[in-house]
C-alpha positions as CSV (number, residue, x, y, z in Angstrom):
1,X,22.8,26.8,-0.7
2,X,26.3,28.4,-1.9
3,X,26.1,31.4,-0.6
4,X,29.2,33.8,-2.1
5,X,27.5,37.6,-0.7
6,X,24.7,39.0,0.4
7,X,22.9,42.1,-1.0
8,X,21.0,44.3,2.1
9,X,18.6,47.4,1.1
10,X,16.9,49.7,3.4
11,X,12.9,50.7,4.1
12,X,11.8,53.7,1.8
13,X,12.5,56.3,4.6
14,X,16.2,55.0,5.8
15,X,20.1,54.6,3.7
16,X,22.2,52.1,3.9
17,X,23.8,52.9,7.2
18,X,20.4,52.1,8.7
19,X,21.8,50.3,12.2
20,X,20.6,47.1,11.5
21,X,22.2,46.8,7.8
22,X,25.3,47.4,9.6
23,X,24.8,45.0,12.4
24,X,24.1,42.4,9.9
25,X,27.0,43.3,7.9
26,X,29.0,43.2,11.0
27,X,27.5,39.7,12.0
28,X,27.7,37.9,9.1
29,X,31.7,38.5,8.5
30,X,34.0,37.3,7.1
31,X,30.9,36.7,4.0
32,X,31.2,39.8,1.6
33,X,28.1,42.1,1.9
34,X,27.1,45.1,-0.2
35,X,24.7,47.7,1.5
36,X,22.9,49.2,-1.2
37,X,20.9,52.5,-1.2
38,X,18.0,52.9,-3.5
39,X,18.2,55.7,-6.0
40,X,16.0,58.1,-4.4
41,X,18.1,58.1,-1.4
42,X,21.8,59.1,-3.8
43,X,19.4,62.2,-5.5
44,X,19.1,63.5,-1.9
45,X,15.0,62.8,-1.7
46,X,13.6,60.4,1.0
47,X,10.5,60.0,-1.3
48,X,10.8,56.4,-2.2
49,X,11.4,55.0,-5.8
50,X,8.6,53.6,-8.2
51,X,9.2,49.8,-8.1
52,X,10.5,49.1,-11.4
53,X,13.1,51.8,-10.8
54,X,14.3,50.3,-7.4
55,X,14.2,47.1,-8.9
56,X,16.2,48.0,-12.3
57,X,18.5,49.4,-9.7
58,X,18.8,46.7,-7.2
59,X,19.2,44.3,-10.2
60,X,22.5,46.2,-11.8
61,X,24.0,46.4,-8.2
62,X,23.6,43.0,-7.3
63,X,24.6,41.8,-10.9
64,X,27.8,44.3,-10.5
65,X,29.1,42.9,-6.9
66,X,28.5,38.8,-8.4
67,X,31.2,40.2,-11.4
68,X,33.3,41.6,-8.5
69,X,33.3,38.5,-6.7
70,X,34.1,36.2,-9.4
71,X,30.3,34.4,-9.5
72,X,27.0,34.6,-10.9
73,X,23.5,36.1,-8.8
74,X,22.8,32.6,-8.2
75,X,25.3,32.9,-5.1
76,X,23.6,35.8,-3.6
77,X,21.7,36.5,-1.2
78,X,19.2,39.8,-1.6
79,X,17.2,41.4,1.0
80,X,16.5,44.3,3.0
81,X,14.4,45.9,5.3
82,X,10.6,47.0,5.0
83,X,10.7,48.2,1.1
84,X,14.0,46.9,0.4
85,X,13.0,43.2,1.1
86,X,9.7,44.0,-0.7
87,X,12.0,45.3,-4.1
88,X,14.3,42.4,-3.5
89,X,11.0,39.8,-3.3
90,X,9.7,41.8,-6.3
91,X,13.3,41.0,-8.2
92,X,13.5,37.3,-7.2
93,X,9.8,36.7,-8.7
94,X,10.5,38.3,-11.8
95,X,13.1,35.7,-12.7
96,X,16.5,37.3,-11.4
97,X,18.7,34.1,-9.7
98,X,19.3,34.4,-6.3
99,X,20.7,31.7,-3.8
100,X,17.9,33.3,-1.3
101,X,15.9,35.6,0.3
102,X,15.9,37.7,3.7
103,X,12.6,39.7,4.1
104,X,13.1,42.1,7.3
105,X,10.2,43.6,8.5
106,X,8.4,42.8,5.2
107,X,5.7,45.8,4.6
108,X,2.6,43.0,3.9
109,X,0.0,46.4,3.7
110,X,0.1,49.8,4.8
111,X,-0.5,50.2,9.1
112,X,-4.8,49.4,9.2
113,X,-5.0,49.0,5.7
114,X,-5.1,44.9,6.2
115,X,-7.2,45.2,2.5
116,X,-4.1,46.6,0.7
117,X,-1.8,43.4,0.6
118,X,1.7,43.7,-1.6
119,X,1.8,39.9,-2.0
120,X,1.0,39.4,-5.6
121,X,4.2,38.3,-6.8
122,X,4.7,36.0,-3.8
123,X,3.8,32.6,-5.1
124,X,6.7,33.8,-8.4
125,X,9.3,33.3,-5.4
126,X,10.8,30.0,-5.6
127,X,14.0,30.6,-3.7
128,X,14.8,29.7,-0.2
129,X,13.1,32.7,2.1
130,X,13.9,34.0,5.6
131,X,11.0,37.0,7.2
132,X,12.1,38.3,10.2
133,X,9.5,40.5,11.8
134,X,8.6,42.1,15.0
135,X,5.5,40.6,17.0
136,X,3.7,44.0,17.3
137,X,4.8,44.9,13.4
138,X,1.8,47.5,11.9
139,X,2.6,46.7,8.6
140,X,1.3,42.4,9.0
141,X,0.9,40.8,12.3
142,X,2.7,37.4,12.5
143,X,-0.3,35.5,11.8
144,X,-1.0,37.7,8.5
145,X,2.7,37.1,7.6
146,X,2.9,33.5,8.4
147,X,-0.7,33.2,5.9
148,X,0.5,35.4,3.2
149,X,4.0,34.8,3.0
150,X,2.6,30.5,3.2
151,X,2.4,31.8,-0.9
152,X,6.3,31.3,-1.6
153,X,6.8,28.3,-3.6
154,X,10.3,28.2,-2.1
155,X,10.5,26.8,1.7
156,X,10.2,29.4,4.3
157,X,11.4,30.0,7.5
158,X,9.7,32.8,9.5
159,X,10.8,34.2,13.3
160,X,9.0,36.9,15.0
161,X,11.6,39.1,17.3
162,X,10.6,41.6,20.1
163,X,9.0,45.0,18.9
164,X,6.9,46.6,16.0
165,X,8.2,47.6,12.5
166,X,11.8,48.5,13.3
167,X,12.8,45.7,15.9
168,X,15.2,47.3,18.6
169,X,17.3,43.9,19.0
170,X,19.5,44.0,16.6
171,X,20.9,40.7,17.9
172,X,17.8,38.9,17.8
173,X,17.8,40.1,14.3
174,X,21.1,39.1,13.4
175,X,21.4,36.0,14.9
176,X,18.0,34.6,13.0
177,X,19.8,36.0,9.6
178,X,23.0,34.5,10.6
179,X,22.0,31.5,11.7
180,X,19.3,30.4,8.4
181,X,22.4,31.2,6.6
182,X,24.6,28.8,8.3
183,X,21.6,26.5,8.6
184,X,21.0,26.5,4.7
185,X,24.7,27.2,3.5
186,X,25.3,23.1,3.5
């Protein structure tokens, strides 16, 4: 995989300043990353967006920073955090050309709704796929993610960190992002 930047999105209820966006921006330096809000977080409103708009949106961004770095998607990486790496999945299986994929904390059904699974699109994404998740994460446990996610007709590589939906370890997160990206890059 050639990677040339990486795209990060945050959860529904967070910007792009949410700490670990920045850590992983911080981490994976000297490689050009763009930290995207959604549009519902630039009108002010913490309601998140419909899913065609945050993916419409995601789309132009990440098209926008390939022409500013001089390649095409196909060198990007897009992910994000809870919602973000759900919109970014969501992109990826409707056809957009991506290098790969990080799914942080990906949001596999509402807390005790186990019966409302966002996995639909899953076996569209043929890319390469990183989920990072904590062990004790409400929104899929990592047997439900390790099942569900199975779907992805690109190969996967999951890694379950300390905590619940928002992973204190930054590190832990960062260093699993980091080093797939490494791991794949040759």
């Amino acid at each position: 995989m050639d990677v040339a930047g990486v795209v990060l999105t945050p959860g529904a209820g967070a910007d792009r300043d949410h700490r670990t966006l920045v850590a992983l921006e911080a981490a994976l330096a000297p490689l050009p990353v763009l930290r995207l809000n959604f549009p519902n977080r630039e009108r002010g409103s913490r309601a998140p967006d419909r899913p065609e708009a945050a993916v419409a949106h995601l789309r132009a961004h990440a098209t926008a920073f390939a022409t500013e770095l001089g390649v095409g998607t196909e060198r990007l990486v897009l992910g994000g955090r809870s919602f973000g790496g759900r919109m970014s999945s969501m992109a990826v299986a409707q056809g957009f050309p991506v290098a790969g994929l990080v799914l942080l904390s990906y949001p596999l059904h509402p807390p005790g709704r186990p019966d409302r699974l966002r996995v639909e699109h899953l076996p569209d994404v043929a890319v390469p796929v990183l989920a990072v998740s904590g062990r004790r994460d409400p929104f899929g446990s990592p047997g439900e993610l390790t099942t569900h996610l199975s779907t992805v007709r690109g190969p996967l590589t999951t890694v379950f960190v300390t905590g619940d939906h928002s992973p204190k370890d930054d590190a832990a997160v960062t260093t699993a992002v980091r080093d797939w990206l490494l791991g794949t890059a040759s």
